[in-house]
PyMOL commands that place a pseudoatom at each C-alpha (Angstrom):
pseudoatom trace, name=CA, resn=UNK, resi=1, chain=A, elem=C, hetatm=0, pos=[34.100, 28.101, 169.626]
pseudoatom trace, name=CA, resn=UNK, resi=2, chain=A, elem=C, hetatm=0, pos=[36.693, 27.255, 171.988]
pseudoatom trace, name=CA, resn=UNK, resi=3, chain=A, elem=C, hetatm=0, pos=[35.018, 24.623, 174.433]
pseudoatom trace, name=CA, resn=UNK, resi=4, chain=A, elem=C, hetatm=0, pos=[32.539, 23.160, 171.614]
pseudoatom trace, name=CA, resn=UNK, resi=5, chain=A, elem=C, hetatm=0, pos=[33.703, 24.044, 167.905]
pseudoatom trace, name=CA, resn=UNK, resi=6, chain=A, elem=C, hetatm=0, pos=[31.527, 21.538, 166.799]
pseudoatom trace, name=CA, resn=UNK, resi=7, chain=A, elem=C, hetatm=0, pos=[28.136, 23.219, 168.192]
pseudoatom trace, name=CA, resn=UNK, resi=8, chain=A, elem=C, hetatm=0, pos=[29.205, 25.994, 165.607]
pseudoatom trace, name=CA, resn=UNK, resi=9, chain=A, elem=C, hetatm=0, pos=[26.719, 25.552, 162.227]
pseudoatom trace, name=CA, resn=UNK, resi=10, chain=A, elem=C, hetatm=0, pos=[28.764, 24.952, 158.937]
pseudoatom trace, name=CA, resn=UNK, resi=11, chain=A, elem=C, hetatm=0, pos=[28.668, 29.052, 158.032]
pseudoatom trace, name=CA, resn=UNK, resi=12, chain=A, elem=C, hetatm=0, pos=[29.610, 29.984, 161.566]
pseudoatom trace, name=CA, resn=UNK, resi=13, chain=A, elem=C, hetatm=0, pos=[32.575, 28.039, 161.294]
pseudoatom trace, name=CA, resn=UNK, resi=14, chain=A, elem=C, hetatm=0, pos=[33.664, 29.121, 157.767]
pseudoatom trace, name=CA, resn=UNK, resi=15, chain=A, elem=C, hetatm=0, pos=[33.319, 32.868, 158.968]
pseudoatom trace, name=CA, resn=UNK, resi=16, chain=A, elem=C, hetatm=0, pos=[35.146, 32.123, 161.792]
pseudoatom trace, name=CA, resn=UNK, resi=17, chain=A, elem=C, hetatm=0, pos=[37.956, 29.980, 160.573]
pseudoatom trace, name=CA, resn=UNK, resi=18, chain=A, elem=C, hetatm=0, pos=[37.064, 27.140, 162.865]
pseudoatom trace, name=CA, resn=UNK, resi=19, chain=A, elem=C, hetatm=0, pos=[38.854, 24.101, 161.891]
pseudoatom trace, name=CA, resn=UNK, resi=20, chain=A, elem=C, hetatm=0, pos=[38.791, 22.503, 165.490]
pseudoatom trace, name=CA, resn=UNK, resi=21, chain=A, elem=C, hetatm=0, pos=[36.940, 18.879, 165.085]
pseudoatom trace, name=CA, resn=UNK, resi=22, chain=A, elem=C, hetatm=0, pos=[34.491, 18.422, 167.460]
pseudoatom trace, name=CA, resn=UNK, resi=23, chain=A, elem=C, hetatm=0, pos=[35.754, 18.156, 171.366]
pseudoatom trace, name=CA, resn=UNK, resi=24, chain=A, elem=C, hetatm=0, pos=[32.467, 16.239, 172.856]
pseudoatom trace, name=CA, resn=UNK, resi=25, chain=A, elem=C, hetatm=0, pos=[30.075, 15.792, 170.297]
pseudoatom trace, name=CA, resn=UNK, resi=26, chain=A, elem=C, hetatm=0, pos=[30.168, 13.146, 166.869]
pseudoatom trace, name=CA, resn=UNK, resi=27, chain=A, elem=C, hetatm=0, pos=[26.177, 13.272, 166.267]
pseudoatom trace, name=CA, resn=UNK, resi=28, chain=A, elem=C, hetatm=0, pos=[23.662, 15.702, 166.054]
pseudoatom trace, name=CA, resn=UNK, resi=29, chain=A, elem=C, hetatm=0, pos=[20.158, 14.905, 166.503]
pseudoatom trace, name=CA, resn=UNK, resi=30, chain=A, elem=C, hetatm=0, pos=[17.045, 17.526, 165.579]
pseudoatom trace, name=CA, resn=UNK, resi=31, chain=A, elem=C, hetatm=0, pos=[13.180, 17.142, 165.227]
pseudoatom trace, name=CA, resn=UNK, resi=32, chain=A, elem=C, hetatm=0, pos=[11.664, 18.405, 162.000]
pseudoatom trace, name=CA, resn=UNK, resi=33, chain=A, elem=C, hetatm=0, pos=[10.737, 22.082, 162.831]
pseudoatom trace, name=CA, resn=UNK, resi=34, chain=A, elem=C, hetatm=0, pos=[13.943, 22.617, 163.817]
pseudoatom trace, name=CA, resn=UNK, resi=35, chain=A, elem=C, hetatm=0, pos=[15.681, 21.735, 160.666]
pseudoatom trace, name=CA, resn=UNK, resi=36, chain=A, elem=C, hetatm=0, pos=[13.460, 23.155, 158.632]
pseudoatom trace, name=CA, resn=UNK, resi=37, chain=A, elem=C, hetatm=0, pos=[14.417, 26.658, 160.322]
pseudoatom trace, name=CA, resn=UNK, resi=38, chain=A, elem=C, hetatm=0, pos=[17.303, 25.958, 158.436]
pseudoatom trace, name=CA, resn=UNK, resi=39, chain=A, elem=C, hetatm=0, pos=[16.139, 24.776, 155.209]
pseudoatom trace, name=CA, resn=UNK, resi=40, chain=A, elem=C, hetatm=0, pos=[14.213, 27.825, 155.085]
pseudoatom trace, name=CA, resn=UNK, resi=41, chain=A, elem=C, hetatm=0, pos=[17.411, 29.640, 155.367]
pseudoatom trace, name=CA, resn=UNK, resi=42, chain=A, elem=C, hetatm=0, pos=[18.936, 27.666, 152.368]
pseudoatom trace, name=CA, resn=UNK, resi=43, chain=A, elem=C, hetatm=0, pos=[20.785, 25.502, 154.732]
pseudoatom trace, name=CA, resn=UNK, resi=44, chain=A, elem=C, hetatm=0, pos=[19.910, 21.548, 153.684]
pseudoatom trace, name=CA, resn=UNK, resi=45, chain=A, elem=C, hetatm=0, pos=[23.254, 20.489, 156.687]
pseudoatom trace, name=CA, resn=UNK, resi=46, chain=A, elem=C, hetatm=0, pos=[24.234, 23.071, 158.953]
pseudoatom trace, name=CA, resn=UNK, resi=47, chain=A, elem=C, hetatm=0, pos=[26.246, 20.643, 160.641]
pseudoatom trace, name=CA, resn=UNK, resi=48, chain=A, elem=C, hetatm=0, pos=[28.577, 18.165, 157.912]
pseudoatom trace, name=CA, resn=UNK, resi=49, chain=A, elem=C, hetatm=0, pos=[31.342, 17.678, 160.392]
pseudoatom trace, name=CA, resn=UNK, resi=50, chain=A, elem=C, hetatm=0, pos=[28.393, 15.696, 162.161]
pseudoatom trace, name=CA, resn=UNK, resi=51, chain=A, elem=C, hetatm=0, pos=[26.246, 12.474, 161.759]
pseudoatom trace, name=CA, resn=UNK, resi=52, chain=A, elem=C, hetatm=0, pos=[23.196, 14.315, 161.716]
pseudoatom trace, name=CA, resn=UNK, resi=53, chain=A, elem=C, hetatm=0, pos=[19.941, 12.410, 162.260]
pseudoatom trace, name=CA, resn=UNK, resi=54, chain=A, elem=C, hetatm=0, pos=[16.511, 14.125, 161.511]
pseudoatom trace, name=CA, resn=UNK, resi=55, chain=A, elem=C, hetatm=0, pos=[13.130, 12.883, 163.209]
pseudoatom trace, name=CA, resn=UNK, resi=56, chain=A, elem=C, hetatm=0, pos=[10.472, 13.412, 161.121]
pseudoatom trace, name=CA, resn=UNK, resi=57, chain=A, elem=C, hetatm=0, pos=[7.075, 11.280, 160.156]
pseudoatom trace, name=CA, resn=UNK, resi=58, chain=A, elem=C, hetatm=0, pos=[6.552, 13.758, 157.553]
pseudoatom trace, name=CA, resn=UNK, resi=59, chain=A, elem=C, hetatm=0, pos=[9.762, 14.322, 155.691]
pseudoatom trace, name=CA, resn=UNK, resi=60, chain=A, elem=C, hetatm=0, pos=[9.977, 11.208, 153.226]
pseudoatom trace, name=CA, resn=UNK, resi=61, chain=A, elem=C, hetatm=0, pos=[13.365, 12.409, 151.824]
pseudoatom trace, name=CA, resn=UNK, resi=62, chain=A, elem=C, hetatm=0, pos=[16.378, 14.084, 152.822]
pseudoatom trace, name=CA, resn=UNK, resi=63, chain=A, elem=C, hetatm=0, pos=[17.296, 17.228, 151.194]
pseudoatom trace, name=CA, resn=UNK, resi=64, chain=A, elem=C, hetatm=0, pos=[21.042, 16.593, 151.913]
pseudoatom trace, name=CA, resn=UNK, resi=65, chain=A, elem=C, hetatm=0, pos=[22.439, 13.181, 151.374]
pseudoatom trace, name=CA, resn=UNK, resi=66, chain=A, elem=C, hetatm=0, pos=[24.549, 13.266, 153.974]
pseudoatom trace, name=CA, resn=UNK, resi=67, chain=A, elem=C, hetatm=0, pos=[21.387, 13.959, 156.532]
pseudoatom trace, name=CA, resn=UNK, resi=68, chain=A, elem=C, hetatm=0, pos=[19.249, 10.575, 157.711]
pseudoatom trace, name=CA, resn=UNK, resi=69, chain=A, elem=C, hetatm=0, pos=[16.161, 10.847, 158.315]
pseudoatom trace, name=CA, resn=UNK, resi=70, chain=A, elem=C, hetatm=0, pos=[14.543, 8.565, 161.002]
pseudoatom trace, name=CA, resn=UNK, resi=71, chain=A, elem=C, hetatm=0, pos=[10.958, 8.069, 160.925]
pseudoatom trace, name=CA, resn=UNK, resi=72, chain=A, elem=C, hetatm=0, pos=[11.010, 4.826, 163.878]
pseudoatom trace, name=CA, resn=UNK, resi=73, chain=A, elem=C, hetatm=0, pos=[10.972, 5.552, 167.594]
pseudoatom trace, name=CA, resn=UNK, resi=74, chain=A, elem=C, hetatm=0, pos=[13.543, 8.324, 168.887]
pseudoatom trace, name=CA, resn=UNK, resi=75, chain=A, elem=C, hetatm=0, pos=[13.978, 6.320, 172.115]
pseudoatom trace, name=CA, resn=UNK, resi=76, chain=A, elem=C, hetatm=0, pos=[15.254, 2.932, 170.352]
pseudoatom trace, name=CA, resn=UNK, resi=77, chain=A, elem=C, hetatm=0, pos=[17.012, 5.048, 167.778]
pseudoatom trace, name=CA, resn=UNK, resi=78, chain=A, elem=C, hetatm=0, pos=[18.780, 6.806, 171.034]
pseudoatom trace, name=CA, resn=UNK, resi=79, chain=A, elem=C, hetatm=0, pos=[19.857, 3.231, 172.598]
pseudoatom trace, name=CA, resn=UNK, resi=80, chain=A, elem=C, hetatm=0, pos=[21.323, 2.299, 169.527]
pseudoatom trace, name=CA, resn=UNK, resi=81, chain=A, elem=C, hetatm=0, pos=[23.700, 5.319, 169.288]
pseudoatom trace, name=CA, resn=UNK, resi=82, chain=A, elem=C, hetatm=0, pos=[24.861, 5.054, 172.816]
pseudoatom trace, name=CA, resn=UNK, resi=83, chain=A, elem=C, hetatm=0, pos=[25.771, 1.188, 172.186]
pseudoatom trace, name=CA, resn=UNK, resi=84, chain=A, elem=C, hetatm=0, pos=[28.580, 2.474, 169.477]
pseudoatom trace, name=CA, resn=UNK, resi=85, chain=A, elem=C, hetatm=0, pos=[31.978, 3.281, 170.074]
pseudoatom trace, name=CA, resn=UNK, resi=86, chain=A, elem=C, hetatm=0, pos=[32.288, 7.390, 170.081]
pseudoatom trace, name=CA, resn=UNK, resi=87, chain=A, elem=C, hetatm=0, pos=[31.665, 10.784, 171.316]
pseudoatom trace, name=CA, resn=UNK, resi=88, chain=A, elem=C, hetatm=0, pos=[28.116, 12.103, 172.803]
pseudoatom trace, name=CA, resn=UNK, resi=89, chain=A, elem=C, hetatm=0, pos=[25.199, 12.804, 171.207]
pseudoatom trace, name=CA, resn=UNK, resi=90, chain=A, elem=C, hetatm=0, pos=[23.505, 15.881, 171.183]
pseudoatom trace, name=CA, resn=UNK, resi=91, chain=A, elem=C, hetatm=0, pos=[19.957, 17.205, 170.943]
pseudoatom trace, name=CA, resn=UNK, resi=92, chain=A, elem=C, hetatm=0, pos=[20.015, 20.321, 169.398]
pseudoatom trace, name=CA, resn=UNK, resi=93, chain=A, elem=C, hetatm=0, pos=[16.563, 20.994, 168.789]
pseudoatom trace, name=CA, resn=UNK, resi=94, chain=A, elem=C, hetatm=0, pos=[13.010, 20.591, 169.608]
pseudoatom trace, name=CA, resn=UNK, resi=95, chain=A, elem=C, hetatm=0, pos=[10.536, 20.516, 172.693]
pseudoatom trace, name=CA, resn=UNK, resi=96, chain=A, elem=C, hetatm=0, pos=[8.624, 17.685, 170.951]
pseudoatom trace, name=CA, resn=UNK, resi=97, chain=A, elem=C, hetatm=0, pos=[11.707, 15.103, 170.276]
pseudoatom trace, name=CA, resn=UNK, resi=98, chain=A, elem=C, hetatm=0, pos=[13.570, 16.465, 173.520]
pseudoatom trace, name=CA, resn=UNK, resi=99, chain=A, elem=C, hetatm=0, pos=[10.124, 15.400, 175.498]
pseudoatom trace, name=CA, resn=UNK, resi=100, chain=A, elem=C, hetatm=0, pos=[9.997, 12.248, 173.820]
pseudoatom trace, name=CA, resn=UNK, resi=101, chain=A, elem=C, hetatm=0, pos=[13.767, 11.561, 174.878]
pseudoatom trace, name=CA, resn=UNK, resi=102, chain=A, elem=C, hetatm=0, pos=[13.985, 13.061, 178.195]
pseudoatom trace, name=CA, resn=UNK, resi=103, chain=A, elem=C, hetatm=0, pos=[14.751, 9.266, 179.983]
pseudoatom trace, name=CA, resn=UNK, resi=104, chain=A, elem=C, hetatm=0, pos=[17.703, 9.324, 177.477]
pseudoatom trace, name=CA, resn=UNK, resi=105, chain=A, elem=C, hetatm=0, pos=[19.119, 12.420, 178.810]
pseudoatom trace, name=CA, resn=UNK, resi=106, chain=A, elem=C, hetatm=0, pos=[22.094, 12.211, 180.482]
pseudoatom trace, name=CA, resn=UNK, resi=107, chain=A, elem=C, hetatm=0, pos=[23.899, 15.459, 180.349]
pseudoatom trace, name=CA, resn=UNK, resi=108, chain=A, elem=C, hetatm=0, pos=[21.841, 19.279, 180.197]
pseudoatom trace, name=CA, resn=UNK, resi=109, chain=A, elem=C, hetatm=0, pos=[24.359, 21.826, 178.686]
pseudoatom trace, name=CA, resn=UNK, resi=110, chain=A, elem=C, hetatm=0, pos=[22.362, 24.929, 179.013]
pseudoatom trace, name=CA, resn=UNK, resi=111, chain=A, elem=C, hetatm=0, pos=[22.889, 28.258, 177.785]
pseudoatom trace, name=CA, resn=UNK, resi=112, chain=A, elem=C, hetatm=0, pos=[21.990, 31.016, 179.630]
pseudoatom trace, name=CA, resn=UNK, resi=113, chain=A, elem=C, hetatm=0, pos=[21.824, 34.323, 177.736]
pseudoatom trace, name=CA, resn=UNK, resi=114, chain=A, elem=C, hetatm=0, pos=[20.980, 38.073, 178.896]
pseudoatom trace, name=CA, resn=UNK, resi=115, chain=A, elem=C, hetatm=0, pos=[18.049, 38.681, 176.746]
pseudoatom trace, name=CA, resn=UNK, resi=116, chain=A, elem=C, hetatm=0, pos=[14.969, 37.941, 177.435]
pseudoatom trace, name=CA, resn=UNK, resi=117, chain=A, elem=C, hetatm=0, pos=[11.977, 37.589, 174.235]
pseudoatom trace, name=CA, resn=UNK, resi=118, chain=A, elem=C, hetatm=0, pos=[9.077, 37.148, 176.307]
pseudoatom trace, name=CA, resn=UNK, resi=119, chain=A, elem=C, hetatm=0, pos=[7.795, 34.106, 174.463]
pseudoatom trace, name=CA, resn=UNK, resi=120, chain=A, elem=C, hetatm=0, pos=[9.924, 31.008, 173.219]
pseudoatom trace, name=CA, resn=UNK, resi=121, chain=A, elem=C, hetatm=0, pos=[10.064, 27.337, 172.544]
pseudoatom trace, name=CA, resn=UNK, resi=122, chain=A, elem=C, hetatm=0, pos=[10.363, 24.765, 176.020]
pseudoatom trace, name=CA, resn=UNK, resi=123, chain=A, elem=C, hetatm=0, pos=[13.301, 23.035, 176.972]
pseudoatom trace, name=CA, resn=UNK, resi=124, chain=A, elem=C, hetatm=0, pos=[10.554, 20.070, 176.917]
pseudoatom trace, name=CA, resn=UNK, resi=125, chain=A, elem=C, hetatm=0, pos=[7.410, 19.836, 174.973]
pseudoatom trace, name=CA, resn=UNK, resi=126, chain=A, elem=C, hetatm=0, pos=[3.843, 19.567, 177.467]
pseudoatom trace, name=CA, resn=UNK, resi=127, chain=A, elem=C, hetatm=0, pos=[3.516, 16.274, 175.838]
pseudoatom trace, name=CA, resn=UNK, resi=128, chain=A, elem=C, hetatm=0, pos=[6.818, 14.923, 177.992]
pseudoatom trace, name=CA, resn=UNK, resi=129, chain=A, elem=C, hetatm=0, pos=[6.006, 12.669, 180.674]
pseudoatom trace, name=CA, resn=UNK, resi=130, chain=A, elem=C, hetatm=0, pos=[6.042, 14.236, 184.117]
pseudoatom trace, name=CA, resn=UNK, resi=131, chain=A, elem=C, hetatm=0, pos=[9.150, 12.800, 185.774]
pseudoatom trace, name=CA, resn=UNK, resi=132, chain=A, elem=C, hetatm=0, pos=[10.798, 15.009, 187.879]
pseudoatom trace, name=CA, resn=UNK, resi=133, chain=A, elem=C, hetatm=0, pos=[14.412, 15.023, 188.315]
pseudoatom trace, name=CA, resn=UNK, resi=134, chain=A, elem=C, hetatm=0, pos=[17.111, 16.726, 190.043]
pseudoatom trace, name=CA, resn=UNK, resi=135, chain=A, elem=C, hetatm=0, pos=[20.729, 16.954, 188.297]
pseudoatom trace, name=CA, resn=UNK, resi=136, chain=A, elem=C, hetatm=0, pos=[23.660, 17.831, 189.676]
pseudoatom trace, name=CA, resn=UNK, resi=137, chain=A, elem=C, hetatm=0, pos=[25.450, 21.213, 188.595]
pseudoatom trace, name=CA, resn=UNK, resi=138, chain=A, elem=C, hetatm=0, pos=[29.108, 19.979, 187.390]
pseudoatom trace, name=CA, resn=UNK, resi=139, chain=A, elem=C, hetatm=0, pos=[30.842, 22.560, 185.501]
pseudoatom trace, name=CA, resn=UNK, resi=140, chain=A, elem=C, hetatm=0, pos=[29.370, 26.267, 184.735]
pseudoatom trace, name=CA, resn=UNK, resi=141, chain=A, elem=C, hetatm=0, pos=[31.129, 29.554, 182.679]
pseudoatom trace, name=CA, resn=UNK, resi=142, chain=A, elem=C, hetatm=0, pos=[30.132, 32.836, 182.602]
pseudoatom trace, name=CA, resn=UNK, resi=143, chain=A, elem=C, hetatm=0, pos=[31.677, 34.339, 179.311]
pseudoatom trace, name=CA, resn=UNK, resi=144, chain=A, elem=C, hetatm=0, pos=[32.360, 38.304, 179.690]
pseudoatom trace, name=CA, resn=UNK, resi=145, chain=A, elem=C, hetatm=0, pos=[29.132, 39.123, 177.847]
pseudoatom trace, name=CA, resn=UNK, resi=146, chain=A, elem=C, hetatm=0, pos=[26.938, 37.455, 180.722]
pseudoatom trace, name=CA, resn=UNK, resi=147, chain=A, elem=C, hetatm=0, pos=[25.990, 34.148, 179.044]
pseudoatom trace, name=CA, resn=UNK, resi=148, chain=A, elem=C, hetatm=0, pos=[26.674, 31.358, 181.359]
pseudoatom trace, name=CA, resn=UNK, resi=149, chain=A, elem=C, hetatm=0, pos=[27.232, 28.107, 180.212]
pseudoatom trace, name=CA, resn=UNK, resi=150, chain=A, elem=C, hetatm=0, pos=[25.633, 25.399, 182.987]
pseudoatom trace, name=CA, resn=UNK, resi=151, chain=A, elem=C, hetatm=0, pos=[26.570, 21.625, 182.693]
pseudoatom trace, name=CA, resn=UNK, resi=152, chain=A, elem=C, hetatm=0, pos=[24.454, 19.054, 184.494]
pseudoatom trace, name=CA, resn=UNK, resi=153, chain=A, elem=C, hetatm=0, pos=[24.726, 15.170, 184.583]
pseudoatom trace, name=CA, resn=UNK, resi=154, chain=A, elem=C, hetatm=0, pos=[21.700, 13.347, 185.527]
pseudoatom trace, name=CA, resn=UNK, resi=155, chain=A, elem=C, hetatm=0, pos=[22.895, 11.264, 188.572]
pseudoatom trace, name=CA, resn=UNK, resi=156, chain=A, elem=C, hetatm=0, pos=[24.021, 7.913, 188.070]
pseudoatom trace, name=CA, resn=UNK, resi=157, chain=A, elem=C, hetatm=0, pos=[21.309, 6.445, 190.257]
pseudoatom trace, name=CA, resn=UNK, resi=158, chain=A, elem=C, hetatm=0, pos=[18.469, 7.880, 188.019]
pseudoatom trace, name=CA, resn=UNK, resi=159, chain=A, elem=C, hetatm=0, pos=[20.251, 7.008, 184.498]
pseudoatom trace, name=CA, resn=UNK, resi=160, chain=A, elem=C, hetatm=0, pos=[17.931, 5.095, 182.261]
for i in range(1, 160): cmd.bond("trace and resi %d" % i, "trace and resi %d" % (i + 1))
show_as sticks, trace
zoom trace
């Protein structure tokens, strides 16, 4: 809440009294299964304080007006947003659209938590091209409970 208030969904905030305005991030991106996690929660924008850009083929129409949709390449769309004036982008969700975006990544934030579930979603979907990469470790925190927080920037040399 402290370092990235504006990771916090919409309800997290409200219960938490988060008022902060985002610190890194202006735009959220998320593939379809993702977001419908939340619409099956009742949640049609867990993330106003956002632009917040869906990729979907499926989804014809937005269930929130103030969600776009984006049915055209992810990679293009991606060039676009890092041609504007503003914060980062981030990926919140999905193997498939993080695979299909992996030479747009710049920066891995990963949380690391203590629990294990024995089963899970990738970081990228089998379909990503295999392009291995090595990133260099710039900032990490390990929070009292044992998640650590790991920040890597691709290096500059590899940036697409």
């Amino acid at each position: 809440a402290t370092h990235y208030p504006e990771t916090l969904p919409a309800p997290a905030r409200t219960a938490l009294s988060v008022t902060a305005e985002g610190t890194h991030f202006d735009t959220v991106l998320e593939g379809r299964r993702s977001y419908e996690i939340g619409l099956k929660a009742g949640v049609t924008n867990a993330f106003p304080h956002l632009r917040h850009l869906v990729f979907s083929r499926t989804l014809t129409e937005s269930p929130d007006p103030t969600v776009e949709l984006v049915a055209t390449d992810p990679t293009q769309t991606v060039r676009d947003l890092k041609r504007r004036d503003g914060k980062d982008i981030w990926l919140i969700g999905g193997a498939e659209l993080a695979g299909a975006l992996y030479h747009q990544i710049d920066r891995l934030i990963l949380k690391v938590g203590a629990l294990t579930v024995g089963t899970g979603i990738p970081l990228f979907s089998r379909t990503a091209t295999f392009d291995p990469r090595a990133w260099q470790l710039t900032d990490h925190t390990v929070l009292d409970s044992g998640a650590a927080f790991l920040t890597y920037n691709r290096p500059a040399e590899s940036a697409a």
